[in-house]
Residue, then its C-alpha position, 0 to 999 in steps of 0.5 A: x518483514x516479520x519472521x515467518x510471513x514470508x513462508x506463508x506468503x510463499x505458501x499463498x502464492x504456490x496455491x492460488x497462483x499468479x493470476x489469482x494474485x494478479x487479481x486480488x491485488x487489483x482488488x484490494x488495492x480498489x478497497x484501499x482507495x475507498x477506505x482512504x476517500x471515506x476518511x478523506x470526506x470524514x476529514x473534510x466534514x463533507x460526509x458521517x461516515x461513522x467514527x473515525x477509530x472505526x474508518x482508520x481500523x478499516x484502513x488498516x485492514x485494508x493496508x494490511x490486506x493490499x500489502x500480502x498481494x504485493x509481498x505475494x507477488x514479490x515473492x512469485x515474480x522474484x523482484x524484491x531487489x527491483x523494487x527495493x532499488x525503485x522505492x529508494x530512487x522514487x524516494x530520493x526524488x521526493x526528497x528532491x521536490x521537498x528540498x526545490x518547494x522548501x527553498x521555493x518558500x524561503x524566498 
């Protein structure tokens, strides 16, 4: 994390609160979904849904946006280390299921 966010997304959570965040998490997480679907339909050329710099500049926004409340409620809840430790095993168990459908196709 960049230097300096962390005390504003201190700051975010002190003033608006849990629930607040609790909700707008569940918010932006419904706008992230939309904005991959709309690339997902330009992608499969099902839909004009404008160019596509436009739709991956929304996405970013809306990645950027989603991200704060998860740093935001990581911060409030204190679990950054549970997370971390979560990531790493989800990540190793991909990494598993990759190795199992390489060695599925290598025969």
């Amino acid at each position: 994390m960049r230097i300096g966010i962390q005390n504003d997304l201190i700051e975010l959570g002190s003033h608006y609160g849990l629930e607040y965040y609790l909700h707008m998490t569940t918010e932006e997480s419904a706008e992230l979904i939309q904005s991959i679907n709309k690339i997902w339909r330009h992608n499969r050329k099902k839909e004009n849904l404008g160019n596509i710099e436009e739709l991956m500049d929304h996405l970013f926004e809306e990645i950027a946006d989603v991200e704060i409340c998860l740093g935001v409620l990581k911060n409030m809840l204190r679990c950054e280390e549970e997370v971390y430790t979560w990531k790493i095993n989800k990540i190793k168990k991909q990494k598993g299921r990759i190795k199992y459908e390489e060695s599925m196709t290598d025969r």
